[in-house]
SEGUDREN-934041 format. One line per field, with one value per residue (C-alpha): x, y, z; residue in one letter. Coordinates in steps of 0.05 Angstrom, whole numbers, plus 5000, padded with zeros to 4 digits. Example, Ala and Ser with C-alpha at 12.3 -4.5 7.8 and 13.67 -1.06 7.14 Angstrom:
2
x = (5246, 5273)
y = (4910, 4979)
z = (5156, 5143)
zase = (A, S)
This chain:
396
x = (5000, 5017, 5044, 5074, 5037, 5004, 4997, 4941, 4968, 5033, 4985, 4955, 5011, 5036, 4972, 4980, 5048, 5026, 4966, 5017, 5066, 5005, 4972, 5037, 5040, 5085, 5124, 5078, 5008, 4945, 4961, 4894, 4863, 4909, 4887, 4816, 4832, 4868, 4805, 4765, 4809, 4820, 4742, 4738, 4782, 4731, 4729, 4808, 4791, 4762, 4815, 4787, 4710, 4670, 4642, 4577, 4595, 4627, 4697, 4739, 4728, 4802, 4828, 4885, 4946, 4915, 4903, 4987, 5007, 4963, 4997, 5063, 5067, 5041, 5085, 5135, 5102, 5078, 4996, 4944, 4944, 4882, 4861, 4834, 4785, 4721, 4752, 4779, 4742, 4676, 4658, 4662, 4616, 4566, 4569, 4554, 4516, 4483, 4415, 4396, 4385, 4451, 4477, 4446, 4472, 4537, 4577, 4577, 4608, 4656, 4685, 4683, 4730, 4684, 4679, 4738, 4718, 4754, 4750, 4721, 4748, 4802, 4781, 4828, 4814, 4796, 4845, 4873, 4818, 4764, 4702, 4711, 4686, 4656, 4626, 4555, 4493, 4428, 4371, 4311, 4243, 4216, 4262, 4285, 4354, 4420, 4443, 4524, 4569, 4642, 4718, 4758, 4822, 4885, 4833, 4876, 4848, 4796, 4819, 4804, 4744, 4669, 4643, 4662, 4642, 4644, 4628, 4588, 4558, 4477, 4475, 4510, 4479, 4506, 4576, 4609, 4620, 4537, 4518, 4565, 4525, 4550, 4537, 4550, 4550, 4591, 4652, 4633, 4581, 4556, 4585, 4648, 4711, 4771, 4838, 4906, 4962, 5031, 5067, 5146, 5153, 5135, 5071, 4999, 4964, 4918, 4871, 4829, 4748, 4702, 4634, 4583, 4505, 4521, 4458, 4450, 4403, 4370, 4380, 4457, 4453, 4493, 4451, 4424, 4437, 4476, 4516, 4565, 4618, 4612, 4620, 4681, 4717, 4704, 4730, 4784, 4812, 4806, 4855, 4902, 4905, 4927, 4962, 5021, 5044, 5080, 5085, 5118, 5161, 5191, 5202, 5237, 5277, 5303, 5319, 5357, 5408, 5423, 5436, 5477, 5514, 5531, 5557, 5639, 5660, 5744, 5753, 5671, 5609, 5558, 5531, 5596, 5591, 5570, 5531, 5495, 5484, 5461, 5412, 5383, 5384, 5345, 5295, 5285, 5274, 5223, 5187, 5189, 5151, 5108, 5094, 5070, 5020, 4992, 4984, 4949, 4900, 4887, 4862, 4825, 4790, 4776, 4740, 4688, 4723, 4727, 4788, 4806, 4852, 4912, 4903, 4932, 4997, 5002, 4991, 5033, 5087, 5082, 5086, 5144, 5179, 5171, 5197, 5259, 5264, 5265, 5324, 5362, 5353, 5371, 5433, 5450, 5447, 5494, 5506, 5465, 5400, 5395, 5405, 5316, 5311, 5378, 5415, 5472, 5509, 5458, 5392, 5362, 5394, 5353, 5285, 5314, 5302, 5240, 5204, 5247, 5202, 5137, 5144, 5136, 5063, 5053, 5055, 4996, 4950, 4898, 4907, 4974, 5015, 4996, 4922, 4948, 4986, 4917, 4867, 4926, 4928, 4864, 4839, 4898, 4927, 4865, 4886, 4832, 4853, 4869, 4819, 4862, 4848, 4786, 4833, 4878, 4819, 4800, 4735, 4710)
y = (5000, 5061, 5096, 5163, 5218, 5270, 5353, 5344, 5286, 5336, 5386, 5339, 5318, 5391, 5410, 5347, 5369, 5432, 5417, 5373, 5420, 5477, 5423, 5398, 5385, 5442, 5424, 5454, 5448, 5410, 5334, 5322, 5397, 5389, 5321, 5337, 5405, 5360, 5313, 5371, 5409, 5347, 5340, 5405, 5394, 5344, 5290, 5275, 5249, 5188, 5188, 5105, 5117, 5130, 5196, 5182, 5169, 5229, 5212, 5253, 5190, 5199, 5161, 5105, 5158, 5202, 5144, 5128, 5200, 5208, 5146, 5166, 5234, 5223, 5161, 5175, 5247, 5270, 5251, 5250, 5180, 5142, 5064, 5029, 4992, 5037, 5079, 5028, 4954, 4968, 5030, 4993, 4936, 4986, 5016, 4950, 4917, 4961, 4980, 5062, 5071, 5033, 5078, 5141, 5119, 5090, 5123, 5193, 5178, 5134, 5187, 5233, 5182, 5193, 5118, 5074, 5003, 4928, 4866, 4804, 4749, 4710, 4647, 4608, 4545, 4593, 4627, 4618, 4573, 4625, 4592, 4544, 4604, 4584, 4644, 4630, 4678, 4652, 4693, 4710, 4676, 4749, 4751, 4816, 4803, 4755, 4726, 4719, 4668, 4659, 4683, 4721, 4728, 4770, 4835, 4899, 4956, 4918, 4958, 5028, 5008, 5034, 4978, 4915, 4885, 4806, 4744, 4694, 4627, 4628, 4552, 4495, 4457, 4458, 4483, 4520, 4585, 4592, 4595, 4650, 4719, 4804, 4836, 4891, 4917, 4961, 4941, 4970, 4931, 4873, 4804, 4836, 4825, 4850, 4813, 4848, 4800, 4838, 4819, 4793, 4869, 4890, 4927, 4921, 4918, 4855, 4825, 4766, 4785, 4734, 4746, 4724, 4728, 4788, 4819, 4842, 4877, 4840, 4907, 4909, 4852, 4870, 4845, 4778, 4719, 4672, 4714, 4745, 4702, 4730, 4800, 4782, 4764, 4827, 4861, 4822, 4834, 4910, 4899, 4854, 4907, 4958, 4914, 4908, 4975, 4990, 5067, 5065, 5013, 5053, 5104, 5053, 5028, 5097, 5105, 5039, 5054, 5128, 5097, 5041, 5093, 5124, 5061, 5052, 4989, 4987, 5040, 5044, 5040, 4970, 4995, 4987, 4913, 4856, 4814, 4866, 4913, 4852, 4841, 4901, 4906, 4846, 4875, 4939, 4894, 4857, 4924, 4955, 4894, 4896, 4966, 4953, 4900, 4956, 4996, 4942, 4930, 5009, 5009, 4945, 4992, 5044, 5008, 4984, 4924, 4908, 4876, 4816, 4757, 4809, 4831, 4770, 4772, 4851, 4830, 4768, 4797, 4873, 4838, 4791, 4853, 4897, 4837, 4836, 4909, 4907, 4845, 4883, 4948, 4901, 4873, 4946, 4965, 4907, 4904, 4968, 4940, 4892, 4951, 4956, 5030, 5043, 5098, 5065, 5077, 5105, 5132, 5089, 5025, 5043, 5010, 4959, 4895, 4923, 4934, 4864, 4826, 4864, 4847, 4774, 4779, 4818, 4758, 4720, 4780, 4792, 4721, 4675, 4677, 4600, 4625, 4679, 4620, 4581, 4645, 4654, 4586, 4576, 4641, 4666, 4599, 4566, 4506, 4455, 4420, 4339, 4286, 4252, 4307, 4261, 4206, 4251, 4278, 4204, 4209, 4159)
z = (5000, 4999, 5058, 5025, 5063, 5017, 5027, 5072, 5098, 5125, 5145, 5188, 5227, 5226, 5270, 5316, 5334, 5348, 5388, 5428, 5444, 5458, 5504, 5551, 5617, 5645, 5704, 5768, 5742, 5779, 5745, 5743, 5731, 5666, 5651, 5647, 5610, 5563, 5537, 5526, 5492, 5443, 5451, 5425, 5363, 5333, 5375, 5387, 5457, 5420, 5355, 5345, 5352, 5294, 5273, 5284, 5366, 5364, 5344, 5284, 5229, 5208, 5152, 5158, 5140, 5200, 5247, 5235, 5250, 5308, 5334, 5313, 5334, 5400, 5421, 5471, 5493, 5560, 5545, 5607, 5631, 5603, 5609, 5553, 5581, 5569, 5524, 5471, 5491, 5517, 5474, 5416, 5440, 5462, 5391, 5351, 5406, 5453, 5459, 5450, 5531, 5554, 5493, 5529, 5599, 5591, 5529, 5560, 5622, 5582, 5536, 5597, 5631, 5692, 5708, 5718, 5683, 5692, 5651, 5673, 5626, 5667, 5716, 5758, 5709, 5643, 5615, 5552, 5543, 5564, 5537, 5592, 5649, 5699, 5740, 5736, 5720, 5737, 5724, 5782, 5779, 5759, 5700, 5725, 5752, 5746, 5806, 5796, 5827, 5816, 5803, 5761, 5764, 5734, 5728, 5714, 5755, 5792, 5857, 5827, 5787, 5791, 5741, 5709, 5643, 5648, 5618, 5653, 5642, 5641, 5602, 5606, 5542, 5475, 5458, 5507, 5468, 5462, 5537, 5551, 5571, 5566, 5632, 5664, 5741, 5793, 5826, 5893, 5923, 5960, 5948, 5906, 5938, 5915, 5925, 5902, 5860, 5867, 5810, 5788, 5780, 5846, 5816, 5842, 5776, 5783, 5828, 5840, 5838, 5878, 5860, 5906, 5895, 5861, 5834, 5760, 5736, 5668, 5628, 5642, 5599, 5527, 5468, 5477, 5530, 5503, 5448, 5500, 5461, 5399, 5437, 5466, 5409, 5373, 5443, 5439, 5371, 5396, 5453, 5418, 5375, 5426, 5453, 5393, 5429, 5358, 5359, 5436, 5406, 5365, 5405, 5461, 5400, 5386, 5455, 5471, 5411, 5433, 5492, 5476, 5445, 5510, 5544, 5532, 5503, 5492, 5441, 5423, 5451, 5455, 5393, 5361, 5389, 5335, 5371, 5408, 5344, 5308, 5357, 5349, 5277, 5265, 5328, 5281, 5216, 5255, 5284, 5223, 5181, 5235, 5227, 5151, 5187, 5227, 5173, 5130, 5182, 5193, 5113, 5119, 5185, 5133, 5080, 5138, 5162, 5243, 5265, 5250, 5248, 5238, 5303, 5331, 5292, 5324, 5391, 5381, 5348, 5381, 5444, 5431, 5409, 5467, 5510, 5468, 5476, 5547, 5549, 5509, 5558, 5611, 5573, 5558, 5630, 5645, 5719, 5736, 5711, 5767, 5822, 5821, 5825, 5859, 5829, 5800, 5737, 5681, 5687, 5638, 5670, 5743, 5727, 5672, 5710, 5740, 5666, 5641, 5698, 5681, 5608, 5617, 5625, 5553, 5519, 5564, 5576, 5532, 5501, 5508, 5451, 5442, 5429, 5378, 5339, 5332, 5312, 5255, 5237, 5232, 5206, 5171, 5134, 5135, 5185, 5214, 5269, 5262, 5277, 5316, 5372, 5392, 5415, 5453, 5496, 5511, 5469, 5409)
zase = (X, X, X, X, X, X, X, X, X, X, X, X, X, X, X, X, X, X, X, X, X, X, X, X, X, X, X, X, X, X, X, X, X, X, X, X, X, X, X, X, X, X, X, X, X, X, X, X, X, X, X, X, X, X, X, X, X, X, X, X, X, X, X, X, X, X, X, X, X, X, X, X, X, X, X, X, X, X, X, X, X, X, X, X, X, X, X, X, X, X, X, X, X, X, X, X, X, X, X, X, X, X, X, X, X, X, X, X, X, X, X, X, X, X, X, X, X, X, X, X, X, X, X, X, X, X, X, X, X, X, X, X, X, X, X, X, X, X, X, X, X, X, X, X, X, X, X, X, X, X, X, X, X, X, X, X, X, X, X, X, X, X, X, X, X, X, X, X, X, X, X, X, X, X, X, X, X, X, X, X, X, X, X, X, X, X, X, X, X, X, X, X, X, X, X, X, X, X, X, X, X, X, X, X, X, X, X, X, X, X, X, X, X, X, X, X, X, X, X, X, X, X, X, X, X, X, X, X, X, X, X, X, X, X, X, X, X, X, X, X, X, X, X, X, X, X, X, X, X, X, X, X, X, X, X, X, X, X, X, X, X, X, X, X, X, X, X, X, X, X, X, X, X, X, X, X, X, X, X, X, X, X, X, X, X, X, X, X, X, X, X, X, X, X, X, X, X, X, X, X, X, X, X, X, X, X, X, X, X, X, X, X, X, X, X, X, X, X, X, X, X, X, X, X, X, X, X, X, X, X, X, X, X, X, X, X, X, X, X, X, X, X, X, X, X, X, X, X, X, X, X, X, X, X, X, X, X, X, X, X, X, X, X, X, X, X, X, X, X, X, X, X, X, X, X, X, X, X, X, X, X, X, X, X, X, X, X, X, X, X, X, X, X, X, X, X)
């Protein structure tokens, strides 16, 4: 395709840098006064505070080239912190799922990143294999409300949340993808408990949710009971998107050889080092193809087309790329890196081991890189898996 950006195409990302530099945090200011300030400024411009949604939600309908410099241009800046979760997962699902009055009472808040939102995929004993949930939602004799029993697990957030959007189970019969159900309910209140995971990194990012009795309103239900599968899936291929974490990539790439560059090797620097320069030179071949992947996927968004099986190969491969990115920040770092935090020898080398650790879990969150593999496989090469898989289970 064709990625040369035309006259309006410059324009474009002239005003973007502009509106970036105009709209900076400066040293001093209320964080959070600015923050606000920030997303309705960007509001203002046409809907920049949601640059993914569609016009007719309210976002700026930008076209593929503009979607790549908006990305570009603000990767590796000072933006207002934001989590994807309502923003960039369940917005969407409202949009193609969602009835006009959860529409009315939900969006708003969402774009006004009033209310803090979770995930509820994740069991103890689901997964990667996430059709085999457990939690259960059983619905009242009056028909009016779900009564919800069970755990999640691994659920980013969950701590500072208001609501949660999770999958239960409201059938047992038939395939185990079709008795999966959309619901939605607050985070704070009775029979949610909240249970932090500190991770390898030291970080309290996750938590363990027990649900029990929890009471659901029927009309927090998303589309119909049953379908919440085929919901998820579509959420999912917007994470995994997101999740390929290209743009910062670069950016980190950039960084890691200018500072390579400052770390003394004999009468050089590392860069100056084979093996480590050919490390990453084949890294930067691999980003960069990667990068033309993206930008296939952003015309295929264009021409009407949701996300689809190319958003596995981002997430696979943009994840597998920002763990290598963070080894070789380690293996720049040498000695340093494994000071956690102290600081010893250079800057960048002080949370090295710290962001190594945390970078494990990129390629298992939001779908193992095992489950990526398969989607591609079968969706991508056209794969079917063998017969023989009946005898391995124990059945026939």
């Amino acid at each position: 395709m064709d990625i040369e950006l035309s006259k309006t195409d410059l324009e474009f990302q002239a005003e973007v840098r502009q509106f970036l530099s105009d709209n900076a945090y400066k040293p001093g200011e209320d964080y959070n006064k600015w923050r606000m300030n920030w997303f309705a400024t960007a509001a203002a411009k046409g809907g920049w505070d949601v640059p993914k949604w569609p016009k007719e939600f309210g976002g700026p309908g930008w076209t593929p080239s503009q979607h790549y410099i908006w990305e570009r241009e603000k990767a590796g800046k000072n933006l207002p912190w934001d989590l994807p979760f309502g923003i960039g997962m369940l917005a969407p699902v409202l949009m193609a799922h969602g009835n006009q009055k959860q529409l009315d009472r939900f969006m708003p808040d969402i774009r006004a990143r009033k209310v803090i939102w979770c995930q509820g995929y994740s069991e103890p004993g689901a997964g990667s294999d996430l059709a085999n949930l457990q939690t259960k939602a059983e619905l009242t004799e009056d028909g009016k409300h779900y009564i919800v029993n069970g755990t999640k697990i691994w659920t980013t957030v969950a701590h500072m949340a208001d609501w949660i959007f999770c999958l239960t189970r409201t059938s047992n019969t038939g395939k185990k993808q079709e008795g999966i159900t959309f619901l939605l309910f607050p985070v704070k209140q009775e029979g949610v408990e909240v249970q932090p995971i500190i991770t390898l990194g030291g970080a309290h990012t996750v938590n363990t949710v027990f649900l029990t009795d929890v009471k659901v309103p029927v009309e927090n239900r998303i589309g119909e009971e049953g379908k919440g599968w085929t919901y998820a899936k579509g959420l999912l291929q917007h994470e995994r998107t997101g999740l390929a974490g290209i743009s910062n990539s670069l950016v980190a790439l950039a960084k890691l050889k200018k500072n390579a560059r400052s770390i003394i090797r004999g009468n050089g620097t590392l860069m100056d080092e084979p093996a480590f320069r050919s490390k990453v030179a084949e890294l930067e071949v691999d980003l960069h193809a990667l990068e033309y992947t993206e930008l296939r996927s952003l015309a295929n968004a264009a021409a009407g087309s949701d996300p689809g099986p190319e958003s596995s190969i981002l997430k696979l491969k943009g994840t597998e790329i920002q763990q290598r990115l963070a080894k070789l920040t380690v293996e720049a770092g040498g000695l340093h890196a494994a000071g956690w935090g102290q600081p010893v020898g250079p800057a960048f080398a002080h949370s090295g081991m710290q962001s190594y650790l945390g970078s494990r879990a990129y390629t298992i969150y939001g779908g193992a890189s095992e489950v990526q593999r398969d989607v591609i496989a079968k969706n991508v090469l056209g794969l079917k898996k063998k017969s023989s898989e009946k005898t391995r289970t124990g059945k026939g």
